[in-house]
Biopython code that builds the backbone (N, CA, C, O; Angstrom):
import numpy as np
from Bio.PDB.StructureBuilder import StructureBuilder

atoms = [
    (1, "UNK", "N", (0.850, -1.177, 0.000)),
    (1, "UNK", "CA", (0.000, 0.000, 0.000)),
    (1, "UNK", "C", (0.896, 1.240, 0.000)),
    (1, "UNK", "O", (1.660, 1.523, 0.923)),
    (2, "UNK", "N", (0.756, 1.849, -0.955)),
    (2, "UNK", "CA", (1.321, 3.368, -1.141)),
    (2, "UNK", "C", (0.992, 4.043, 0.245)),
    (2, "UNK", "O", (0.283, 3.538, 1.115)),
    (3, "UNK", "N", (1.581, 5.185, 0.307)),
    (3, "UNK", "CA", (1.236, 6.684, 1.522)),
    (3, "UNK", "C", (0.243, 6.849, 1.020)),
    (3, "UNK", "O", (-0.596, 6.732, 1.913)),
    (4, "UNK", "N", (-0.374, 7.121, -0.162)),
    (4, "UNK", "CA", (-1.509, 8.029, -0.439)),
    (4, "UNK", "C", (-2.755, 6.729, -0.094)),
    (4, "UNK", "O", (-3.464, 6.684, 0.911)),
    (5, "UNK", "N", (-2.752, 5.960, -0.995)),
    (5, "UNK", "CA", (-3.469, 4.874, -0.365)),
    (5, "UNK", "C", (-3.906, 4.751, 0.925)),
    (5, "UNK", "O", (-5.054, 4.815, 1.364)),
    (6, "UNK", "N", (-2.549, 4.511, 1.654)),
    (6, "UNK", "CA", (-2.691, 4.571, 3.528)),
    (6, "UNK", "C", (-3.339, 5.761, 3.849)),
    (6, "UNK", "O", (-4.223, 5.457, 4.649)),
    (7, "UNK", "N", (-3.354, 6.965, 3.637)),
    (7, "UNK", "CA", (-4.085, 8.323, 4.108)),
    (7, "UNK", "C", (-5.647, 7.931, 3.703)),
    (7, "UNK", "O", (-6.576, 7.821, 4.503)),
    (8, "UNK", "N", (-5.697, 7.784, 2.551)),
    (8, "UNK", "CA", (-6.862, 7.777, 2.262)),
    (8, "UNK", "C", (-7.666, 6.598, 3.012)),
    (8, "UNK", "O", (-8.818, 6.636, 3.444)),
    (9, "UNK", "N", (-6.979, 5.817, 3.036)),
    (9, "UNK", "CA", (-7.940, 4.592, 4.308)),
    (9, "UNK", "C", (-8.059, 4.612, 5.792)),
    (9, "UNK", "O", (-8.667, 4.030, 6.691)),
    (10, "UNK", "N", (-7.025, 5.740, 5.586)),
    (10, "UNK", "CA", (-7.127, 6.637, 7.572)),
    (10, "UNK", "C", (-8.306, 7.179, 7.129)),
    (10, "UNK", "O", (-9.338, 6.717, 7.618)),
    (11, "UNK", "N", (-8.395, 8.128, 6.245)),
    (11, "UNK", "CA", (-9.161, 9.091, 6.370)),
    (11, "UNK", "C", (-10.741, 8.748, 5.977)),
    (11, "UNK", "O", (-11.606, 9.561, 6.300)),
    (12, "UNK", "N", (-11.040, 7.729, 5.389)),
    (12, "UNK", "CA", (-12.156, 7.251, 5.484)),
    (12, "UNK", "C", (-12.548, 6.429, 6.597)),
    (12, "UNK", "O", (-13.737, 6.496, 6.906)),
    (13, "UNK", "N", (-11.853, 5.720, 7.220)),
    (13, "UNK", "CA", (-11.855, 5.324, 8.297)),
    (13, "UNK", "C", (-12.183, 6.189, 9.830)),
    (13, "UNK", "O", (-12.690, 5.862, 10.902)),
    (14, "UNK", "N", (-11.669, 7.287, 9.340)),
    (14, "UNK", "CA", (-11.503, 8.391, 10.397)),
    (14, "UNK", "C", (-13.387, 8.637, 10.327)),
    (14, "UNK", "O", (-14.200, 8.660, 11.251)),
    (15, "UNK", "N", (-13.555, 8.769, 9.052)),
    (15, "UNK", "CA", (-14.768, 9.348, 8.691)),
    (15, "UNK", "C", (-16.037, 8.577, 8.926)),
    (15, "UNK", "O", (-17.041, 9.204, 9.264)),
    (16, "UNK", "N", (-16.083, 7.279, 8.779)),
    (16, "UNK", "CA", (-16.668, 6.535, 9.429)),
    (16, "UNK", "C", (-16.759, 6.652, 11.083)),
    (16, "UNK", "O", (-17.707, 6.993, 11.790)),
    (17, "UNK", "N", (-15.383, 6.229, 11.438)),
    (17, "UNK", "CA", (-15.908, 6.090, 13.545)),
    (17, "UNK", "C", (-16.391, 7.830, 13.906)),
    (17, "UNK", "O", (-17.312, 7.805, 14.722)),
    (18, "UNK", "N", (-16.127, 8.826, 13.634)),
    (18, "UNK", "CA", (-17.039, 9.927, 13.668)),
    (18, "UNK", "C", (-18.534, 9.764, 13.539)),
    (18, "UNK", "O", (-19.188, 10.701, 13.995)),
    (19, "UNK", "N", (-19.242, 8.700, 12.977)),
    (19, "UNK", "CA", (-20.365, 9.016, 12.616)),
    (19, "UNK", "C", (-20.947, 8.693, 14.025)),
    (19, "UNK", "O", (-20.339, 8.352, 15.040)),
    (20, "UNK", "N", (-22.692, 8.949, 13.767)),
    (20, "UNK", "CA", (-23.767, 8.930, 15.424)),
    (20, "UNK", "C", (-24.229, 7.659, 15.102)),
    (20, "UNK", "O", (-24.897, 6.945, 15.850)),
    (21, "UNK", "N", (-23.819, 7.360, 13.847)),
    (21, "UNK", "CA", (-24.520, 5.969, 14.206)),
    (21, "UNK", "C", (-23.368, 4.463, 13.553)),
    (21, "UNK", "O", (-22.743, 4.199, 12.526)),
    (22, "UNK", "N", (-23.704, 3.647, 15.271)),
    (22, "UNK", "CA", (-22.758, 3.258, 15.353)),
    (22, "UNK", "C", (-22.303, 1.666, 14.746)),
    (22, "UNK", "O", (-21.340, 0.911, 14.877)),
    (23, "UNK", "N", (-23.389, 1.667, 14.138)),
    (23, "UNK", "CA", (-23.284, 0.213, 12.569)),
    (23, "UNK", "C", (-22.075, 1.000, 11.719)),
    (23, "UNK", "O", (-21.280, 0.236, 11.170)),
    (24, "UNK", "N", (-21.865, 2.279, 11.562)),
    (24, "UNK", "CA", (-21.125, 2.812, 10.564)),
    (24, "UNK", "C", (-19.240, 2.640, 11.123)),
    (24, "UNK", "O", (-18.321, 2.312, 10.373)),
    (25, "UNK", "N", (-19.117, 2.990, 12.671)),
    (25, "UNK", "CA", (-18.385, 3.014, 13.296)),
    (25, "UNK", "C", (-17.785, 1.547, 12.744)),
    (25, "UNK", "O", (-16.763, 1.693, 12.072)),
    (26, "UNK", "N", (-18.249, 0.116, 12.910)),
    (26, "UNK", "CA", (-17.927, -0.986, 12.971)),
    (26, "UNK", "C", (-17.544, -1.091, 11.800)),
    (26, "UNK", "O", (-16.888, -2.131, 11.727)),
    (27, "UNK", "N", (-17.607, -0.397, 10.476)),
    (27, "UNK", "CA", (-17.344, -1.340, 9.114)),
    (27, "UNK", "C", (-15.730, -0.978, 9.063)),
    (27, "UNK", "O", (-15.171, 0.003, 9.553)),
    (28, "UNK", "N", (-15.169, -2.056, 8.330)),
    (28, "UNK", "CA", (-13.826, -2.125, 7.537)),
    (28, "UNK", "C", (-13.619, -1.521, 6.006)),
    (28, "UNK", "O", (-14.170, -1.711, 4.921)),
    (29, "UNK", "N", (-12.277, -0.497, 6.608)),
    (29, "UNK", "CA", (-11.762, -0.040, 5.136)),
    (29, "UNK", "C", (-10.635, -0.535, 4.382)),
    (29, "UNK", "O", (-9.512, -0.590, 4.884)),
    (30, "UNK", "N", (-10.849, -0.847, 3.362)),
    (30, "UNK", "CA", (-8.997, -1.027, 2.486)),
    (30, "UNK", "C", (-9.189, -0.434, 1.442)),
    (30, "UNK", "O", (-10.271, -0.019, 1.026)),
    (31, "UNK", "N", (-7.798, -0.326, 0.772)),
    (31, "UNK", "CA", (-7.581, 0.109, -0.436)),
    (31, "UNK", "C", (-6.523, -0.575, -1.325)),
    (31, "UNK", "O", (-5.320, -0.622, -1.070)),
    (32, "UNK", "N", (-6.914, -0.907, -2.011)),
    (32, "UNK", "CA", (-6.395, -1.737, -3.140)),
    (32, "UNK", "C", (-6.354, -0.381, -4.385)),
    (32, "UNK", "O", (-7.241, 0.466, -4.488)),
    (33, "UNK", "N", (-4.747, -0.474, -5.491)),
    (33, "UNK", "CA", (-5.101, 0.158, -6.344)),
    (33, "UNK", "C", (-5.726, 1.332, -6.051)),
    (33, "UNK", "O", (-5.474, 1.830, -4.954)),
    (34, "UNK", "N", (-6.680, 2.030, -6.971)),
    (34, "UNK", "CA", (-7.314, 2.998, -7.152)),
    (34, "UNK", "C", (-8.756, 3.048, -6.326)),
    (34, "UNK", "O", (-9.607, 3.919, -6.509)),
    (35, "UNK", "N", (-8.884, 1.818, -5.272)),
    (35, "UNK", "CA", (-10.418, 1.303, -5.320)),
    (35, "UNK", "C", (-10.384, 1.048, -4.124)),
    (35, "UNK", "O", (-9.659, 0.169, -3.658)),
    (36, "UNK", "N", (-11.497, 2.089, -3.145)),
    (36, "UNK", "CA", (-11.859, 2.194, -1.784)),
    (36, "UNK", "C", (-12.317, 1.109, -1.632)),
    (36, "UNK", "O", (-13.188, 0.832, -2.456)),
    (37, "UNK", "N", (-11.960, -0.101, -0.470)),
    (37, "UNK", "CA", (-13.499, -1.213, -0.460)),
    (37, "UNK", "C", (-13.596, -0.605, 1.062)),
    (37, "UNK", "O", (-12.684, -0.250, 1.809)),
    (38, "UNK", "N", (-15.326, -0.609, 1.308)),
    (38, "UNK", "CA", (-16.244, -0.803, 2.543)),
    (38, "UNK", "C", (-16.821, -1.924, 2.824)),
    (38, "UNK", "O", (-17.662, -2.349, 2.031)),
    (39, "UNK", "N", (-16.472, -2.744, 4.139)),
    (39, "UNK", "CA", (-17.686, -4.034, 4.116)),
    (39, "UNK", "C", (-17.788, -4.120, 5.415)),
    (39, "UNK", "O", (-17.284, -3.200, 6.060)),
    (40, "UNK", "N", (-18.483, -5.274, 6.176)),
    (40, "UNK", "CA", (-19.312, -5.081, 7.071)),
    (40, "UNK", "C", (-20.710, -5.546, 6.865)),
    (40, "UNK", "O", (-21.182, -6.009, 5.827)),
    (41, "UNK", "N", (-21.463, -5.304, 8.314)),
    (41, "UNK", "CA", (-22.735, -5.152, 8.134)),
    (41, "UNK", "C", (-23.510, -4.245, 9.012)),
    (41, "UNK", "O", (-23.343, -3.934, 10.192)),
    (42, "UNK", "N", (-24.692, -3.786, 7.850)),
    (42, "UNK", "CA", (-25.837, -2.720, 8.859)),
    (42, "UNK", "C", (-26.907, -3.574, 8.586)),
    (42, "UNK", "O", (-27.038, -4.564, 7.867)),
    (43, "UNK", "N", (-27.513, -3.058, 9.208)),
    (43, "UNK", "CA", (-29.419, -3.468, 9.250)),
    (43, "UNK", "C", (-30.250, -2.470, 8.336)),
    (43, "UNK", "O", (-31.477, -2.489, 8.437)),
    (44, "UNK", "N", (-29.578, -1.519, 7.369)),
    (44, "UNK", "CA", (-30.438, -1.267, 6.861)),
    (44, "UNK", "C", (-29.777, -0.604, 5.189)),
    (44, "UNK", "O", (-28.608, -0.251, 5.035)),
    (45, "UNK", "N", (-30.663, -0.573, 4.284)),
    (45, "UNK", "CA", (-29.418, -0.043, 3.144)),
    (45, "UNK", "C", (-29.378, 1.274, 3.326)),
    (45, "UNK", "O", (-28.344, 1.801, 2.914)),
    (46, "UNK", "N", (-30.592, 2.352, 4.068)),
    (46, "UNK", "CA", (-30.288, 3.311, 3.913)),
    (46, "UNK", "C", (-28.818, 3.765, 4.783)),
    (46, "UNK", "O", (-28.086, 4.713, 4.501)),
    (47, "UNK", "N", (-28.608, 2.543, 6.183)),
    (47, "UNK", "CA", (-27.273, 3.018, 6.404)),
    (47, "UNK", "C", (-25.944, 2.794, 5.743)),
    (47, "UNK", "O", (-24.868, 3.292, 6.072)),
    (48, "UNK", "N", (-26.223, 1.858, 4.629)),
    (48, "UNK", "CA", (-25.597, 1.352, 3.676)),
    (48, "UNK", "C", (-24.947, 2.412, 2.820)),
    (48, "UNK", "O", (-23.743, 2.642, 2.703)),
    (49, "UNK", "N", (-25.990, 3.026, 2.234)),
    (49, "UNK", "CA", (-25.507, 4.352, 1.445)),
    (49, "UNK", "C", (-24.651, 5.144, 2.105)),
    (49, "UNK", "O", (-23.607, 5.652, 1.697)),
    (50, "UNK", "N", (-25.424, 5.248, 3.676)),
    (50, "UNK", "CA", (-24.455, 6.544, 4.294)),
    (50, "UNK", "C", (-23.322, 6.544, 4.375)),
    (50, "UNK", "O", (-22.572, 7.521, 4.376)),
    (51, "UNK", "N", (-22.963, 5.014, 4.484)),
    (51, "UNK", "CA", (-21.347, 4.813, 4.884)),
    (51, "UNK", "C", (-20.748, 5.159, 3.264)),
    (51, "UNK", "O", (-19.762, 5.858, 3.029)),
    (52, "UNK", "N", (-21.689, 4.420, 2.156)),
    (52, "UNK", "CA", (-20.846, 5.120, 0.923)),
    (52, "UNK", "C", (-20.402, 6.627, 0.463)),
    (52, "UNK", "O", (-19.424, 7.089, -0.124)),
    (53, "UNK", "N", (-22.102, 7.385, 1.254)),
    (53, "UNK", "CA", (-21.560, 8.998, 0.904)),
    (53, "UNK", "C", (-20.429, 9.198, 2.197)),
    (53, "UNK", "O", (-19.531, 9.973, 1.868)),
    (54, "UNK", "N", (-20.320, 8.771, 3.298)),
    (54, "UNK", "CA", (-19.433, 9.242, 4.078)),
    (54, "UNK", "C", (-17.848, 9.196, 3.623)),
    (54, "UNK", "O", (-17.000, 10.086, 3.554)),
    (55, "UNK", "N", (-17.806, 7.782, 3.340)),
    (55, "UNK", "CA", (-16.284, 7.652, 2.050)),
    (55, "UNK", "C", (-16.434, 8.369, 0.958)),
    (55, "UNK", "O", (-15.627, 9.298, 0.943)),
    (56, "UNK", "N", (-16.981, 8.343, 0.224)),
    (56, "UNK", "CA", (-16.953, 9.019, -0.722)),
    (56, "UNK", "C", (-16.378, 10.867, -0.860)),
    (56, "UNK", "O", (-15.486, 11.361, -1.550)),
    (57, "UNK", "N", (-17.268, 11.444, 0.044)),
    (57, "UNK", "CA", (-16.717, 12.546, 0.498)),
    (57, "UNK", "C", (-14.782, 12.802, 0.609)),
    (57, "UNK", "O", (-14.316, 13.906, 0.328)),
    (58, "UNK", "N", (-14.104, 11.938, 0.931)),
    (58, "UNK", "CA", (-12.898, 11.913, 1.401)),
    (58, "UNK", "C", (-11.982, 11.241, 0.341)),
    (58, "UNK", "O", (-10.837, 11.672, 0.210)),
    (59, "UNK", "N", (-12.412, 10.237, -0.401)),
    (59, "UNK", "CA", (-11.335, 9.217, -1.407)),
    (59, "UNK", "C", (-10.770, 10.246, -2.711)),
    (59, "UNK", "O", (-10.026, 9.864, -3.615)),
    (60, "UNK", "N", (-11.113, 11.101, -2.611)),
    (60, "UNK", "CA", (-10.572, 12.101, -4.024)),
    (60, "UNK", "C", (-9.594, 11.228, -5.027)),
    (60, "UNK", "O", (-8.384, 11.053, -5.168)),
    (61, "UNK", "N", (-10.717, 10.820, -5.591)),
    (61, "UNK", "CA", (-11.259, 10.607, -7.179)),
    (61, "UNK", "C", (-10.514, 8.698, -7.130)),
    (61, "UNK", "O", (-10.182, 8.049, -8.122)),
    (62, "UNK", "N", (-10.464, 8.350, -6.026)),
    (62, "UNK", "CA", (-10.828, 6.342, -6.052)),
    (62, "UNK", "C", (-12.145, 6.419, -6.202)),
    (62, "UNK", "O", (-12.968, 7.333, -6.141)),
    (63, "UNK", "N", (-12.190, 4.977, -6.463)),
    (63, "UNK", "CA", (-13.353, 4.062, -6.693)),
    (63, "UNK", "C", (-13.735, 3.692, -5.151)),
    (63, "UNK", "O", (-12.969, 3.349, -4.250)),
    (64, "UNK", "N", (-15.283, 3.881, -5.113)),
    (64, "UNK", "CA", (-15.808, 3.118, -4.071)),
    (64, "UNK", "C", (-16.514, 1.525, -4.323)),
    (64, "UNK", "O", (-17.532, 1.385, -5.000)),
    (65, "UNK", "N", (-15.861, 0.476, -3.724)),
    (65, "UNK", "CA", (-16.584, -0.490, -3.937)),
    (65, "UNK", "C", (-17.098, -0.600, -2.560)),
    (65, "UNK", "O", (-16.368, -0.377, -1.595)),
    (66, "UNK", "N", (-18.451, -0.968, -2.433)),
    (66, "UNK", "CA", (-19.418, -0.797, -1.206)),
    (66, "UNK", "C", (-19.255, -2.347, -1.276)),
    (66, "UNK", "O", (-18.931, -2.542, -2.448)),
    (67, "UNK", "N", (-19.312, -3.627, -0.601)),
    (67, "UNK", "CA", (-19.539, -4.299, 0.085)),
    (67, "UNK", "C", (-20.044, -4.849, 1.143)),
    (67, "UNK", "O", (-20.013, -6.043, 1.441)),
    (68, "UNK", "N", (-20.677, -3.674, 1.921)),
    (68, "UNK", "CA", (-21.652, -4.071, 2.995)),
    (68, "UNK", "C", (-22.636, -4.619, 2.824)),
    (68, "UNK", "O", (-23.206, -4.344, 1.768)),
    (69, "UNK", "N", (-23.385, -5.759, 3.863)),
    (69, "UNK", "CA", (-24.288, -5.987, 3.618)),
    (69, "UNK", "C", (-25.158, -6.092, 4.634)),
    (69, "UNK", "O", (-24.915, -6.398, 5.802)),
    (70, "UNK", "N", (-26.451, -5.752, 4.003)),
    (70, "UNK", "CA", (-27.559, -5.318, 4.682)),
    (70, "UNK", "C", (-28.049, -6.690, 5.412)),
    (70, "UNK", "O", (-28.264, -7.729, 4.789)),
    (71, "UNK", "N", (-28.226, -6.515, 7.134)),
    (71, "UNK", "CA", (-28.572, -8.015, 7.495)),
    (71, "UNK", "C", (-29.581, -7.550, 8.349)),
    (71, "UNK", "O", (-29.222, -7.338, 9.507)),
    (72, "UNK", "N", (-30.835, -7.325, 8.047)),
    (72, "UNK", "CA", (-31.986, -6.733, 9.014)),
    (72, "UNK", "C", (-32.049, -7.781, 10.163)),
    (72, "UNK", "O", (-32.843, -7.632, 11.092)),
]
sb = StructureBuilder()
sb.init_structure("model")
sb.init_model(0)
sb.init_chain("A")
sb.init_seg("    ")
for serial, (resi, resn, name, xyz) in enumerate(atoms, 1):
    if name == "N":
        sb.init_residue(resn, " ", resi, " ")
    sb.init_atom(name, np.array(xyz, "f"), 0.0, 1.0, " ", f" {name:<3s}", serial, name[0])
structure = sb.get_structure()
């Protein structure tokens, strides 16, 4: 894993355990290449998304691959 790589998986990471809700706190980040992965699980997809806009916000200009999955 490159420095920039490594920052960027702090920093989504960072961005995640900040959140209020705390399914988001628990998921795992890596970075491979050009390509954020998120996985884990929430109970719901709308928290699903959140964790994608929450990375997303921060990966300047990787790929998000979302992998969480929704386990009501």
């Amino acid at each position: 894993m490159t420095t920039a790589q490594h920052e960027i998986t702090l920093l989504a990471s960072n961005e995640l355990a900040q959140s209020s809700i705390s399914e988001l706190r628990q998921l795992r980040v890596d970075c491979a290449a050009d390509t954020l992965q998120i996985s884990g699980k929430v109970r719901s997809f709308y928290h699903k998304q959140l964790a994608q806009e929450a990375v997303r916000r921060v990966v300047a200009g990787a790929s998000v691959d979302n992998q969480v999955h929704v386990c009501p």
